[in-house]
N, C-alpha and C positions, 0 to 999 in steps of 0.2 A: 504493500500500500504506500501510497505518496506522501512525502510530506503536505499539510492543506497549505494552501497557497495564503499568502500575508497581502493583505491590502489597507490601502491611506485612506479614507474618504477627507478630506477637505469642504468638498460640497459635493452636489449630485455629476458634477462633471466630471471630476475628478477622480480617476479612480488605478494608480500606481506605485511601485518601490519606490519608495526614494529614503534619502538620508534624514533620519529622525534627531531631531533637536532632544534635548533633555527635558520635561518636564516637570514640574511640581509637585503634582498631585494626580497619581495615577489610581485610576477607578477602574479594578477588573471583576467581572463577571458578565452575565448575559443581559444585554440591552433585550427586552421585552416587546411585544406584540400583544397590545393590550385592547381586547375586544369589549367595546361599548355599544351602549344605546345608539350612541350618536356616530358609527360605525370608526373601525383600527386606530390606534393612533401608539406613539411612539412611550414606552415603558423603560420600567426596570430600573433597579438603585444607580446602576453605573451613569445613568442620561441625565436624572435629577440631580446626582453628585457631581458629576464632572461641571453640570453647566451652573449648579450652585458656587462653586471652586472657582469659576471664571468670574461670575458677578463679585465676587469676594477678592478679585485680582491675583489668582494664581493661576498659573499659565499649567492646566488638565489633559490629558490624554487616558483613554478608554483602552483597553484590550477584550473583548470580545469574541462570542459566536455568533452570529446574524445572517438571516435569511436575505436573499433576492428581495422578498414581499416586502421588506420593511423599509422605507424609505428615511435617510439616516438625516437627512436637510436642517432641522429642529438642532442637530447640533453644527453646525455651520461652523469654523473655524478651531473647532476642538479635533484634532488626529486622533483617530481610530482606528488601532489595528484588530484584525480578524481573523478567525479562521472560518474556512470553508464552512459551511450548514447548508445543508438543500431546506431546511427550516429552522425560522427562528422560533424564542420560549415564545409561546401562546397562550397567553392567559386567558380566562372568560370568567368574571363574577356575575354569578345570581343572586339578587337580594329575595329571600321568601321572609313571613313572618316570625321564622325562626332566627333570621338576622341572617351573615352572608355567607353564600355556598360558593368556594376555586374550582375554579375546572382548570388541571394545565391541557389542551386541546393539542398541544404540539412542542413536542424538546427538541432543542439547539444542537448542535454538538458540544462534547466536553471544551474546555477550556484548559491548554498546555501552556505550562510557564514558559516552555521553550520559546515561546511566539516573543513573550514581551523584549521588546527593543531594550541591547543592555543600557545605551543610556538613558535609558526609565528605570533601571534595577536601582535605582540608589536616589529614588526620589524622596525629598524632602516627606513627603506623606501618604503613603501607599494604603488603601482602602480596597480591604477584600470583601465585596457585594455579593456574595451567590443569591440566587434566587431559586432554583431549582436543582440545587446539590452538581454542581459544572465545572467542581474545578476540587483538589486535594488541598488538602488544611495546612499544609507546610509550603513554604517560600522555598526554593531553594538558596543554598549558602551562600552565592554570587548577588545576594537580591540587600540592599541594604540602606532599609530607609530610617530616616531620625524619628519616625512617626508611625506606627503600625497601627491602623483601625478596625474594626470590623464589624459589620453589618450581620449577623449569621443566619439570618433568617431560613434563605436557604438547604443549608443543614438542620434544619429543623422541621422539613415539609418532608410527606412523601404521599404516593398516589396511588388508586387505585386503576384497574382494569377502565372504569370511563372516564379516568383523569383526575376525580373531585381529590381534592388534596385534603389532607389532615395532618396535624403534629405528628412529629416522631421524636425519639429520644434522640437527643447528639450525642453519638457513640464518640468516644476517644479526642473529647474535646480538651484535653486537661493540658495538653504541651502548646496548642494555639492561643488557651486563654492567658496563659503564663508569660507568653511571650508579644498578644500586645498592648499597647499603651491606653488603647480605651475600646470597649465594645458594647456598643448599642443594640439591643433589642426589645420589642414592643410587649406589652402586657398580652396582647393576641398573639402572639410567638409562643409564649410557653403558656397558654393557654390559663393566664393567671396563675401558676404552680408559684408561691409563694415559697413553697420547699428550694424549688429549682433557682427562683431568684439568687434566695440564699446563697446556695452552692455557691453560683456561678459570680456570687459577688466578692466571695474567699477566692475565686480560684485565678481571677484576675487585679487588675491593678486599680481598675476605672470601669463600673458597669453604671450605664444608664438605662432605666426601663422608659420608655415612652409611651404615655396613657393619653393618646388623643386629647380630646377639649380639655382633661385634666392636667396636661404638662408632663411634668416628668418626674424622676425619683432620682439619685444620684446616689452611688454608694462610692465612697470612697476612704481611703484611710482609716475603716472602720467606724463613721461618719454616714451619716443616710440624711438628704436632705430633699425636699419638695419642691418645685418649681411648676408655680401656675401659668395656664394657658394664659393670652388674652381671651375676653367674648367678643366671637366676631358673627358674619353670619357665614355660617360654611357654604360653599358651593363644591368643593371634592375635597377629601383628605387626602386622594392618591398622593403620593412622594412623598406626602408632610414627615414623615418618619424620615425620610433619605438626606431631604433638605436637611433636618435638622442632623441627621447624621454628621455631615459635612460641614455644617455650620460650625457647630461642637467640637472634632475634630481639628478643623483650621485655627478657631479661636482656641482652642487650645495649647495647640503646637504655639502661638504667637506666644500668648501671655504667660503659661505654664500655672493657669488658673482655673480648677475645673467651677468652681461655683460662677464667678463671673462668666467663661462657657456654657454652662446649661444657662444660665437665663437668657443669655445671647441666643442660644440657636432658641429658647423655648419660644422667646418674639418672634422671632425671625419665622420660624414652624406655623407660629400662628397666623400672621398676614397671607401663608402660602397657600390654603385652605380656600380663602375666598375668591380664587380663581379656580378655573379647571386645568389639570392635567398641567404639562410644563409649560402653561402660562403662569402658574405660582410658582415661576423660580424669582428667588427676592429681586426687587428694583435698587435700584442703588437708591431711591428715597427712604425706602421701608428700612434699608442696610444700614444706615447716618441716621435715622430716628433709632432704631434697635440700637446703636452703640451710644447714642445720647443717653438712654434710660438706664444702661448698664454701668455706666461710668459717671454720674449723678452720684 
């Protein structure tokens, strides 16, 4: 079998090797195909992240798996390499009365660290997004960023025969969470397991839980503290989790301040809600208001 072929997108014209700059803040996992009402549009932690990273002034790049079908334009000057997929992840949410039902409709191809360009290996802030279990829990040893994030959610799904996803246990999480500097997951990730929190708040350095309209929870240092939402009016949560991933993350890595961080991205999370889809990636207004209120 072949090595999969490595491609640049730039914009939709664009589409060749060339020689890759360094990056900042590198987001890998699977860009998403995210099926709505109001029919496909473009997904997944790495597109919220990278493009949140650029409003925030760090020069992003994506490594991926992605279909033909999915038109990549929405990130328009962020580089993106990939490997081959005859399809990309395919999500489909159903909302019934019982609240919401995943369907993964279609898987990506896995995701090889071989792909990432080595001067990406040594970014300032590498951010491991799975969304569909796409990639293995270890960096390799050539990889070495001042900043290791992680989104796990991914590792935390799996599916059935007609796709509907549900939790699964993260097997053999214990040498990932050790090694990095902060990981985000949502109270809908471990299905509120207040046990599992626990764990996983000893087993790492920097655990944020993310509760929707309620904000978030911060554990660190032995240290648990709450950070409220704004009230806004929601028009889509989709990314509000990723964005704030990122947000979190970057103000992070800056200040080396995780409380002034959660409130920063918890703002910043907040304002993203009342747009849809990655029209809630922060404006450079909402970005100068959010670091007024933090810094008051």
């Amino acid at each position: 079998m072949g090595r999969p072929y490595i491609f640049i997108r730039y914009n939709l014209l664009m589409r060749s090797l060339v020689s890759l700059e360094a990056v900042e803040y590198l987001a890998i996992g699977h860009a998403a195909h995210d099926l709505t009402a109001d029919g496909a549009r473009l997904g997944g932690t790495v597109a919220y992240a990278a493009l949140t990273a650029r409003a925030l002034g760090m020069k992003a790049g994506i490594v991926t798996a992605v279909g033909k079908e999915t038109p990549l334009d929405a990130l328009n000057g962020i580089p993106v390499v990939s490997s081959d997929s005859l399809r990309s992840a395919t999500f489909e949410n159903v909302y019934t009365p019982e609240g919401r039902v995943q369907y993964l409709r279609a898987q990506a191809a896995r995701i090889d660290f071989n792909l990432v360009p080595r001067s990406w290996r040594g970014a300032s802030i590498i951010h491991l997004g799975p969304i569909a279990n796409e990639m293995d829990m270890s960096l390799p040893e050539d990889f070495s960023p001042a900043f290791l994030g992680i989104t796990p959610q991914g590792w935390m799904r799996q599916w059935d025969a007609s796709g509907r996803v549900f939790r699964c246990d993260w097997l053999n999480s214990e040498t990932i969470l050790q090694k990095a500097n902060a990981v985000v997951v949502s109270r809908e990730d471990v299905s509120g397991d207040h046990e599992l929190i626990e764990r996983m708040a000893h087993q790492t350095r920097m655990l944020v839980v993310t509760e929707g309209a309620e904000g978030c929870v911060l554990y660190w240092n032995g240290d648990r503290r709450r950070f409220r939402a704004l009230e806004v009016d929601e028009a889509d949560a989709t990314g509000a989790g990723d964005i704030f991933a990122a947000a979190f993350f970057i103000r992070l890595a800056r200040t080396r301040d995780p409380w002034e961080a959660a409130r920063f991205a918890t703002l910043l999370a907040s304002h993203s809600v009342t747009r849809v889809g990655l029209d809630g990636i922060p404006t450079q207004a909402e970005i100068e208001l959010c670091l007024m209120e933090v810094l008051q």
